[in-house]
C-alpha positions in Angstrom: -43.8 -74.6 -32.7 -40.3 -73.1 -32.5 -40.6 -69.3 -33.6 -37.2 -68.3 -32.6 -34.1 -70.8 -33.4 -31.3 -68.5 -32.4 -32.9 -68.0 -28.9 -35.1 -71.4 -29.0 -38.6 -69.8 -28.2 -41.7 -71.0 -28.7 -44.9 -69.4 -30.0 -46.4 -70.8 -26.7 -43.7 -68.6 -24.7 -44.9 -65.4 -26.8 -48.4 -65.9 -25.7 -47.4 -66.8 -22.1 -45.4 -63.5 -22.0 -47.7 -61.7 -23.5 -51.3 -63.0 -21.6 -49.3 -63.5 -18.3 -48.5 -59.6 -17.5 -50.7 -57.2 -16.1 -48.6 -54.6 -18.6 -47.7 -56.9 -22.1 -44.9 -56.1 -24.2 -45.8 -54.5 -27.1 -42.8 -55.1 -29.5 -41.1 -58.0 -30.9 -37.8 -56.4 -29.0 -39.9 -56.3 -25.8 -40.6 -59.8 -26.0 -37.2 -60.7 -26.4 -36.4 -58.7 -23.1 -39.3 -60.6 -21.1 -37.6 -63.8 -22.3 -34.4 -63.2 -21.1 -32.3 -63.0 -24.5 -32.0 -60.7 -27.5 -32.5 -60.7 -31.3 -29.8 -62.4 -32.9 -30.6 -62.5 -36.7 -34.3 -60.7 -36.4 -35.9 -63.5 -38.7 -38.7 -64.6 -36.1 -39.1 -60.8 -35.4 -42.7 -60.7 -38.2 -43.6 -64.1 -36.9 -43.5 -63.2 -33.0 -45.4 -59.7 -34.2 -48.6 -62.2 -35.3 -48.5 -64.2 -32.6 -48.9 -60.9 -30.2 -51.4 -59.3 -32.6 -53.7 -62.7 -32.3 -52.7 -63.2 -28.1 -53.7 -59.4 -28.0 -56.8 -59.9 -29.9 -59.1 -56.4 -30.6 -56.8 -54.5 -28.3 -53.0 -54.9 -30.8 -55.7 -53.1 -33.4 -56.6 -50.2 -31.6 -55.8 -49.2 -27.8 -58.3 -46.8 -26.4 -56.9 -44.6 -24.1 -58.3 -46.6 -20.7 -56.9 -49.9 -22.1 -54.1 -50.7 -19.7 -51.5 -52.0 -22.9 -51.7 -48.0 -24.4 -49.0 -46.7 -21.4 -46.1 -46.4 -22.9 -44.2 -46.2 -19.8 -45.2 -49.9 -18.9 -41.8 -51.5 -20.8 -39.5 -51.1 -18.1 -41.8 -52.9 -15.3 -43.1 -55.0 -17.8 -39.2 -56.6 -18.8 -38.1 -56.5 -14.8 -41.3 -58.5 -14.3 -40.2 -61.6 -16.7 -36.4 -61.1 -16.4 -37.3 -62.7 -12.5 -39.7 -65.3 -14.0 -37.4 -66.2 -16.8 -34.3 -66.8 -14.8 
């Protein structure tokens, strides 16, 4: 299904960017950023924040502290990761 109709993503590309890297995004705005484009009218924004919650599973709930998707310094890695694989 089409989640994003400015930027034409699917819910399958928010669960491929999210399952596919060893750091996943962890914002709506970071998915964006792995996908090669940016929020245009932020209506998807709730929508693409379920589908990472369910990709995520138990770990969008609560991080422990070993879980590798709690460092907060993973963004930047994470985006340069799919800004190759998307372009």
């Amino acid at each position: 299904m089409i989640v994003c109709s400015c930027n034409v993503f699917t819910d399958h590309d928010v669960r491929n960017a999210v399952s596919v890297a060893q750091m996943p995004p962890r914002t709506p705005g970071q998915i964006y950023g792995c996908l090669g484009c940016s929020a245009q009218c932020g209506r998807c924004a709730r929508t693409i924040k379920k589908i990472m919650d369910e990709a995520l599973g138990a770990c969008a709930k609560s991080c422990c502290s070993g879980c590798p998707h709690s460092q907060v310094d993973a963004e930047p890695q994470v985006q340069a990761e799919f800004a190759l694989a998307a372009s």
